[in-house]
C-alpha positions as CSV (number, residue, x, y, z in Angstrom):
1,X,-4.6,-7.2,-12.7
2,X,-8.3,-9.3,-12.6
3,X,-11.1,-7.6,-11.3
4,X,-12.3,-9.0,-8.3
5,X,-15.7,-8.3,-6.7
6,X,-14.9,-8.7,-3.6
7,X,-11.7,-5.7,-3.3
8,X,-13.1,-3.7,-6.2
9,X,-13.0,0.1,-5.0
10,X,-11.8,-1.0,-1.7
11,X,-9.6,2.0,-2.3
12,X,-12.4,4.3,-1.4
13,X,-12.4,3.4,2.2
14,X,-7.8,4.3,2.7
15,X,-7.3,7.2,4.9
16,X,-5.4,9.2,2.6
17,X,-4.8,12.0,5.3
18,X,-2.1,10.6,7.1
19,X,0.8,12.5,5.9
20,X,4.4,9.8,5.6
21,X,7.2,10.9,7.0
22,X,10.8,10.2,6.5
23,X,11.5,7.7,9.0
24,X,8.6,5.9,8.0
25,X,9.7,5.6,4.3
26,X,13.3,5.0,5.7
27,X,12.1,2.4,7.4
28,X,9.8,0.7,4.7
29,X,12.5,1.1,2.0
30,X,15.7,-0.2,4.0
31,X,15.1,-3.5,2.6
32,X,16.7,-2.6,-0.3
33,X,19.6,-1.5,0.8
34,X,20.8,-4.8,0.3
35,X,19.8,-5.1,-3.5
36,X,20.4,-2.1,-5.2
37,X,18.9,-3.6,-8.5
38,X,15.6,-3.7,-7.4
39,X,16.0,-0.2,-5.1
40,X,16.5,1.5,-8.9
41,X,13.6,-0.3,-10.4
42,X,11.5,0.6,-7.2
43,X,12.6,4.5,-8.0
44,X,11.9,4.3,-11.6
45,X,8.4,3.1,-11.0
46,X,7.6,5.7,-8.1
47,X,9.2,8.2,-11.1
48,X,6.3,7.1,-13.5
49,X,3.8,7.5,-10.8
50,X,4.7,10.8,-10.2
51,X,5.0,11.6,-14.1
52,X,1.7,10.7,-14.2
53,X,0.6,13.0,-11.0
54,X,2.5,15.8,-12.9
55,X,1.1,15.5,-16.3
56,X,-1.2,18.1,-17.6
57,X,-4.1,17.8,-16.9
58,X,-2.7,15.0,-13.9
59,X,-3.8,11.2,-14.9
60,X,-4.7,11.0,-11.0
61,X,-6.8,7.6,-11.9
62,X,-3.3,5.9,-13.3
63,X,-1.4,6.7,-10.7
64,X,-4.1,5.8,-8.3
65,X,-4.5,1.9,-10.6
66,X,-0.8,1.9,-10.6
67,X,-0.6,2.3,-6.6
68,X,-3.2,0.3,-5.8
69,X,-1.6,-2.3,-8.0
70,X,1.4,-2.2,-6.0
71,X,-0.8,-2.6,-2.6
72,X,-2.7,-5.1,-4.0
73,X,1.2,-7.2,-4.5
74,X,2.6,-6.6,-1.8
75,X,-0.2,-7.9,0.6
76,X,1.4,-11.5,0.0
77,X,4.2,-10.2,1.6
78,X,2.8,-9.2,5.0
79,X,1.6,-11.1,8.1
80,X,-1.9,-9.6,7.0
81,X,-1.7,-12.6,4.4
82,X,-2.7,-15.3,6.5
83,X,-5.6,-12.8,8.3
84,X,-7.4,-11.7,4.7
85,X,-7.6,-9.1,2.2
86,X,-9.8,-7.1,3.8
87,X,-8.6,-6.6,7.1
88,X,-5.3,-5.5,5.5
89,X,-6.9,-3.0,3.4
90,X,-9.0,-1.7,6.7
91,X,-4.9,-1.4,8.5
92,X,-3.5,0.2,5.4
93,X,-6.0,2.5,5.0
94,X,-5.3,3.3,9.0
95,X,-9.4,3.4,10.0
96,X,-9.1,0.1,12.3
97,X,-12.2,-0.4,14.6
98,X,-11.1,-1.1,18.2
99,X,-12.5,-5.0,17.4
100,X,-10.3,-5.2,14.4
101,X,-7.2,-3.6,16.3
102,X,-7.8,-6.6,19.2
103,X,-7.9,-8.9,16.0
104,X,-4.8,-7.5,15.0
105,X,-3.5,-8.5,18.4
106,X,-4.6,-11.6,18.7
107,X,-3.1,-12.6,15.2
108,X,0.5,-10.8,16.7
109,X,0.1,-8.4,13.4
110,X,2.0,-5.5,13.7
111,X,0.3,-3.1,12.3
């Protein structure tokens, strides 16, 4: 993937505290559960992501390029699309200001 000045270590600002739990992931991933073709390339690749993550010593800054990869594809795919980069990496990362949450709003984003 490009550089690109303008989302360059825009990772640095994702609140990586907030834990995901099952439901969630059930949620994001039920999708697939109409094409099981891309549900087994979507668990080979979250496979290599934790090879990497388990490797010794752990290759934390491939799984993190490899992640952020996938973030950076996906945001085509959500409402956020039309709204910008930026403001989708501010929802990801879950550290909003009230001002951007009323943008949200406004723009009917769920977020």
């Amino acid at each position: 993937m490009q550089n690109n000045p303008s989302t360059d270590n825009v990772d640095d600002d994702v609140d990586e505290s907030a834990p995901v739990d099952a439901e969630a992931w059930e949620n994001a991933l039920k999708p697939y559960a109409s094409y099981p073709d891309a549900a087994y390339d979507l668990a080979r690749y979250l496979t290599a992501i934790k090879k990497h993550l388990r490797a010794k010593p752990p290759e934390i800054s491939a799984a993190t390029r490899e992640l952020s990869e996938v973030c950076d594809i996906l945001f085509p795919f959500t409402q956020f699309h039309e709204a910008g980069y930026e403001l989708y990496r501010v929802a990801i990362g879950g550290h909003a200001t009230r001002a951007q949450e009323d943008l949200f709003e406004s723009l009917r984003i769920r977020y």
